[in-house]
C-alpha positions as CSV (number, residue, x, y, z in Angstrom):
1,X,10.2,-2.4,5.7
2,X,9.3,-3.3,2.0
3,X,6.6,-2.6,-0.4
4,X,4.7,-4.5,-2.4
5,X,1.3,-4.2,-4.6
6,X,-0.5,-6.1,-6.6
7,X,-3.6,-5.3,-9.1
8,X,-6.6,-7.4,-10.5
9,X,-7.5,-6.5,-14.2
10,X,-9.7,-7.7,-16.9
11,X,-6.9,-9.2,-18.8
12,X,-4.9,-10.2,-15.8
13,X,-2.3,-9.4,-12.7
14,X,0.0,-7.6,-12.3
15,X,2.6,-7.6,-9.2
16,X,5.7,-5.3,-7.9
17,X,7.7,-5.8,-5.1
18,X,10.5,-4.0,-3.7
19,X,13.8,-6.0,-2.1
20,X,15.2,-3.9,0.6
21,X,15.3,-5.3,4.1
22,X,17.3,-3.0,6.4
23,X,18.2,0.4,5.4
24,X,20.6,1.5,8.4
25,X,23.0,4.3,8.1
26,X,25.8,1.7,7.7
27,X,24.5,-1.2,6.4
28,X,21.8,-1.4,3.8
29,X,20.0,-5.3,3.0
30,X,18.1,-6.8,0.0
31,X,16.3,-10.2,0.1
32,X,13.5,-11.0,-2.9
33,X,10.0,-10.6,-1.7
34,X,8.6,-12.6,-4.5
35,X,8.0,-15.9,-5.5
36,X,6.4,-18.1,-7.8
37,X,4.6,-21.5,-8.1
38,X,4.4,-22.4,-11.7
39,X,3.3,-25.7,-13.6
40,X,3.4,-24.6,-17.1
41,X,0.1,-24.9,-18.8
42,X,-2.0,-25.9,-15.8
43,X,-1.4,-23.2,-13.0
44,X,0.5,-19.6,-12.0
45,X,1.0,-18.7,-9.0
46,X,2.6,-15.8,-7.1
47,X,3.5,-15.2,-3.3
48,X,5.1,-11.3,-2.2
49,X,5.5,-10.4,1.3
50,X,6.6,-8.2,3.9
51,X,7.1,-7.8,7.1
52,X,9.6,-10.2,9.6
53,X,12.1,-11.7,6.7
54,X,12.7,-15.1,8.9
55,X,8.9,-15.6,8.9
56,X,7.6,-14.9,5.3
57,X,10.3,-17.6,4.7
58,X,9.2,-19.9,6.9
59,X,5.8,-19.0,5.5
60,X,6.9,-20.0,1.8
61,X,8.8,-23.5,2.9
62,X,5.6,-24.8,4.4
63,X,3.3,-23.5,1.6
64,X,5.5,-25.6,-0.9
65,X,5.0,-28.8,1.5
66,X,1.8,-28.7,2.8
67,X,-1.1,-30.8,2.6
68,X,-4.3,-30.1,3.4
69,X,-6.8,-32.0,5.4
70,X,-8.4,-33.2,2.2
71,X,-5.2,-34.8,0.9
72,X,-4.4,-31.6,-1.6
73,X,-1.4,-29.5,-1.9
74,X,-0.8,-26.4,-3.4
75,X,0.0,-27.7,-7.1
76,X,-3.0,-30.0,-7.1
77,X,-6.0,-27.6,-5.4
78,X,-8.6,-27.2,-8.2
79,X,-9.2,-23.1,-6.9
80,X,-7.4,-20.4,-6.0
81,X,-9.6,-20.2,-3.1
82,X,-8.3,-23.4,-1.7
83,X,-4.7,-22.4,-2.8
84,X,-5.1,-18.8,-0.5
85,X,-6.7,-21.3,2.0
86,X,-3.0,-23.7,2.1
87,X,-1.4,-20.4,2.5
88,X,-3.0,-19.3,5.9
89,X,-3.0,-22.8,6.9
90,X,0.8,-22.0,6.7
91,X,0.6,-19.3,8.4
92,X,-0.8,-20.8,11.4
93,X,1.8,-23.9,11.6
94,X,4.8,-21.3,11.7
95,X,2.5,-19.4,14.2
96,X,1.8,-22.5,16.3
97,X,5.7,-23.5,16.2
98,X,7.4,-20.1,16.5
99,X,5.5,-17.7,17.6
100,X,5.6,-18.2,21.2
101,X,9.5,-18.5,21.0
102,X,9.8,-15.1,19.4
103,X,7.3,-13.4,21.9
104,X,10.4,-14.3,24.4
105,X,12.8,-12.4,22.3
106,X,10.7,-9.0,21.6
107,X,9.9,-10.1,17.9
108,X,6.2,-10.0,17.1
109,X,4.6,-12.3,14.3
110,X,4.3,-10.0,11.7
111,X,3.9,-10.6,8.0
112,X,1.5,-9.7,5.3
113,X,1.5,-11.2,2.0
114,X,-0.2,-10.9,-1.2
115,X,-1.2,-14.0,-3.2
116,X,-2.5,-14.2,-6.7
117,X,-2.8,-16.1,-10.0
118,X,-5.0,-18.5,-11.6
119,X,-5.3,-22.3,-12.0
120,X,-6.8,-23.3,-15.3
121,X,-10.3,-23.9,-15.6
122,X,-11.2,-20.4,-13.4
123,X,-10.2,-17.1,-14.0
124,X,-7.7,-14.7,-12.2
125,X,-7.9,-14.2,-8.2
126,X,-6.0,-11.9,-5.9
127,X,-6.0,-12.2,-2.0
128,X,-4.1,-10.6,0.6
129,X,-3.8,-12.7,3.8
130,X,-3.2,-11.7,7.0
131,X,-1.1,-12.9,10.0
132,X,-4.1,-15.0,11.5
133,X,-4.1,-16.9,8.4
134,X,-7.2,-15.2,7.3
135,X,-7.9,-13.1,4.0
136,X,-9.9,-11.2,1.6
137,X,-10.0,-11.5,-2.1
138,X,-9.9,-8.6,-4.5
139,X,-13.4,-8.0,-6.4
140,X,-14.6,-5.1,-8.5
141,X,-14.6,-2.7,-6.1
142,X,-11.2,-2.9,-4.8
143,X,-8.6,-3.9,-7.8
144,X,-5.8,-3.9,-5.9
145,X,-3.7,-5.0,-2.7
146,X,-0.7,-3.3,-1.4
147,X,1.5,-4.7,1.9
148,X,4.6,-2.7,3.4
149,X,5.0,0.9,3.4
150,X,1.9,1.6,1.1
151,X,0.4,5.0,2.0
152,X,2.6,6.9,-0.7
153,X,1.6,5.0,-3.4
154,X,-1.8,4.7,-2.5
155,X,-3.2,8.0,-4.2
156,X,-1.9,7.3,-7.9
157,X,-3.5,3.7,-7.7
158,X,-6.9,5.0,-6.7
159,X,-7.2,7.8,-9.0
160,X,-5.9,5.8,-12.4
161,X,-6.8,2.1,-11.7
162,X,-10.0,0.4,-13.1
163,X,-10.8,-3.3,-13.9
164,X,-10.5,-1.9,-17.9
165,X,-7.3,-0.6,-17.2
166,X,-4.4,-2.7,-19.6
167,X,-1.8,-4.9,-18.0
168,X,1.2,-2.2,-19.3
169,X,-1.1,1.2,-18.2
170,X,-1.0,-1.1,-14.7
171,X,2.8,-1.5,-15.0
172,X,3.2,2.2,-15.2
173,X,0.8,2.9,-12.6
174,X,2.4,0.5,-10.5
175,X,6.3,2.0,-11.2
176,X,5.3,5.5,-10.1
177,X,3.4,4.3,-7.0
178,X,6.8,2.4,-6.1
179,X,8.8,5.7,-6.8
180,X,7.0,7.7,-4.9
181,X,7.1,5.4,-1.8
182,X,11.3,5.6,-2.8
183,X,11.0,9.1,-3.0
184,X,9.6,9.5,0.5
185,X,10.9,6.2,2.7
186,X,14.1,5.0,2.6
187,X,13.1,1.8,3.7
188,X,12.1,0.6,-0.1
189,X,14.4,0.1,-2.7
190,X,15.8,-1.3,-5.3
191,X,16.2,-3.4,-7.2
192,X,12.6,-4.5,-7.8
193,X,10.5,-7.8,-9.3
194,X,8.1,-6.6,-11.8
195,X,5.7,-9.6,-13.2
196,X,2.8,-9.2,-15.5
197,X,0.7,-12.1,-15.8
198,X,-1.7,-12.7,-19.2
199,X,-5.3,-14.2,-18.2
200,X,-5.1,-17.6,-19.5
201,X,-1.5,-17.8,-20.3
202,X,-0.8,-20.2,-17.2
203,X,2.6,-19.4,-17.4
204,X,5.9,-16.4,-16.5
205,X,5.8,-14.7,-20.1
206,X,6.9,-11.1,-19.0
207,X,9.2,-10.8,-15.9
208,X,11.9,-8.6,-14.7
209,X,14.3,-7.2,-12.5
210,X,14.9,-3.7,-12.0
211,X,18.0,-2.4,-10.7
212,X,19.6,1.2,-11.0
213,X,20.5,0.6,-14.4
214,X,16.7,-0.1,-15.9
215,X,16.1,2.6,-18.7
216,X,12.3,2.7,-18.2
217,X,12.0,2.9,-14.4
218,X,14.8,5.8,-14.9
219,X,12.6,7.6,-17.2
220,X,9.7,7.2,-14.2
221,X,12.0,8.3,-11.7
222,X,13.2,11.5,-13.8
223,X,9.9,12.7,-15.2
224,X,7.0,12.0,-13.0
225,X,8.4,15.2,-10.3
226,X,8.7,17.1,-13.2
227,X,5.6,16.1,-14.6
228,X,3.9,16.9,-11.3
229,X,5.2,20.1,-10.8
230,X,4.5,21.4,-14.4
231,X,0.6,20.3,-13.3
232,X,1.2,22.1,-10.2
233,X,2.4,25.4,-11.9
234,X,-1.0,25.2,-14.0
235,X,-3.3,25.5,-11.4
236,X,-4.4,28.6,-10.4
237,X,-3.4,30.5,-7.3
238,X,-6.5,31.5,-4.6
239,X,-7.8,34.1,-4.4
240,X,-9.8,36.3,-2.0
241,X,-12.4,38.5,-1.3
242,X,-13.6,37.8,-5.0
243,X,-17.0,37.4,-7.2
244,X,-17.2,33.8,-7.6
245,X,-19.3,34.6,-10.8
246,X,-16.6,36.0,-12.2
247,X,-13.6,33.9,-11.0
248,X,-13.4,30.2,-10.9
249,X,-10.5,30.1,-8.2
250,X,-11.8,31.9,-5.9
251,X,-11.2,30.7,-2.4
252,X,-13.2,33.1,-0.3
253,X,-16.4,34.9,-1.8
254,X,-16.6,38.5,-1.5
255,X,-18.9,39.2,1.6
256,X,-18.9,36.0,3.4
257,X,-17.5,36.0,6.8
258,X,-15.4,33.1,8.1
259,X,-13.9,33.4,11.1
260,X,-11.4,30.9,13.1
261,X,-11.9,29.4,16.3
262,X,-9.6,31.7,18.4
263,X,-8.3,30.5,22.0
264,X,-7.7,34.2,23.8
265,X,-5.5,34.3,26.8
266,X,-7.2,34.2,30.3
267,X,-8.5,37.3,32.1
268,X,-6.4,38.0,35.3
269,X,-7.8,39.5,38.9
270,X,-7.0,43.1,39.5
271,X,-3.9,42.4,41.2
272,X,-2.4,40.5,37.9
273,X,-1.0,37.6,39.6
274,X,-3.4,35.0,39.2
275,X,-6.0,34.0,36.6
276,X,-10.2,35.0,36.8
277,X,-12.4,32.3,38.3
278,X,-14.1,30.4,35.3
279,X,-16.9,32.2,36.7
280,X,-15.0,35.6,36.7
281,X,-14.4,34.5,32.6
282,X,-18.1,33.6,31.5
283,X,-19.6,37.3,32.9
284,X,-17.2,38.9,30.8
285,X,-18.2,37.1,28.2
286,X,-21.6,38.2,28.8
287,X,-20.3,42.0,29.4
288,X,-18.8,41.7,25.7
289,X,-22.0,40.5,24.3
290,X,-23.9,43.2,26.0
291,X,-21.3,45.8,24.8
């Protein structure tokens, strides 16, 4: 398993991925998850993945050797749209070719991959394609894309990202997502690729590795638990049975009646060995209403 996310801003992109494989009790893999197509000056481009490791590799040889039906490869397309298009046309060939072969050995097709930059003369795109070969792109209302073991990293994203946000706010964001998915699945690791990418720049200006040894990621790591349970210790405890008028935490207004649904056990016949007709059950339900 991996993780990997990716965010759209107003001044650019940023991307994170994770390199850890296998995370066995014995025996513990990495393998970088992201890549980059750069002409200096003309176009960016980045590719993460996750998912089957023999794949997204296949995937990223036939990406860099492709041409499309209109003669165009992926350092001469004039869009980023027709760039994410060369990718799932890559992800069909090694569908077409292996797929079927793998099917006979258990292994499923599956990969995900994120795919993002900008060619000059447009501005900054994100997509996330899928194994079919098709994908979405990231607009307005959905700044980022995350692939791999994403639901623990999810919640920070969606309450602190905005298109306004800054390329470094987006860094940070993106750090604590990836330590909380540490925190709570094995499966993701270090060290990690951390890229942030300049709208217009059209080149790798800020890129780097983080192992064990990376003073700011250590900071993260050390301070965002503490952080969170300091904010945890400020909020107030429930309470019950009080004036809401006069208490802002209270749980359960004095007065109101809220009641559970309760499962009671079955009535049994006189003799106690076997359970009341369902019949037997409803007229003593009636008796207790009556009653």
């Amino acid at each position: 398993m991996t993780y990997c996310v990716a965010l759209r801003l107003g001044s650019g992109l940023v991307f994170l991925s994770d390199s850890r494989t296998n995370a066995g009790v014995d025996h513990v893999a990495t393998a970088r998850k992201m890549s980059v197509f750069e002409n200096p000056g003309e176009r960016l481009m980045v590719f993460m993945t996750a998912g089957n490791l023999s794949i997204s590799q296949s995937i990223k040889q036939v990406i860099g050797e492709h041409v499309n039906a209109a003669g165009k490869t992926i350092w001469t397309v004039s869009s980023m749209y027709e760039a994410a298009q060369i990718v799932g046309e890559a992800v069909r060939i090694v569908y077409d070719r292996d797929a079927q072969k793998l099917e006979k050995f258990g292994i499923d097709f599956n990969v995900g991959i994120i795919f993002g930059g900008q060619i000059k003369g447009e501005g900054c795109r994100l997509f996330q394609v899928y194994a079919a070969g098709n994908f979405i792109e990231s607009l307005n209302e959905n700044t980022y894309f995350q692939i791999g073991e994403a639901k623990y990293g999810k919640p920070i994203l969606d309450r602190v990202i905005t298109p306004a946000s800054t390329l470094d706010e987006a860094a940070k964001c993106a750090l604590i997502s990836m330590d909380s998915t540490m925190r709570s699945n094995i499966s993701v690791g270090l060290p990690l690729d951390l890229l942030l990418y300049g709208a217009d720049t059209l080149a790798v200006t800020r890129f780097v590795t983080i192992d064990e040894k990376n003073q700011y990621f250590q900071m993260i790591h050390e301070n965002w638990g503490k952080q969170l349970k300091a904010v945890f210790n400020g909020i107030a405890d429930p309470v019950w049975n009080a004036n809401p008028e006069t208490a802002s935490n209270v749980v359960l207004a004095k007065g109101s009646i809220n009641e559970p649904l309760v499962l009671a056990p079955p009535l049994v016949s006189r003799g106690g060995s076997q359970p009341a007709p369902l019949q037997t059950l409803a007229q003593g339900a009636d008796s207790n209403k009556q009653h």
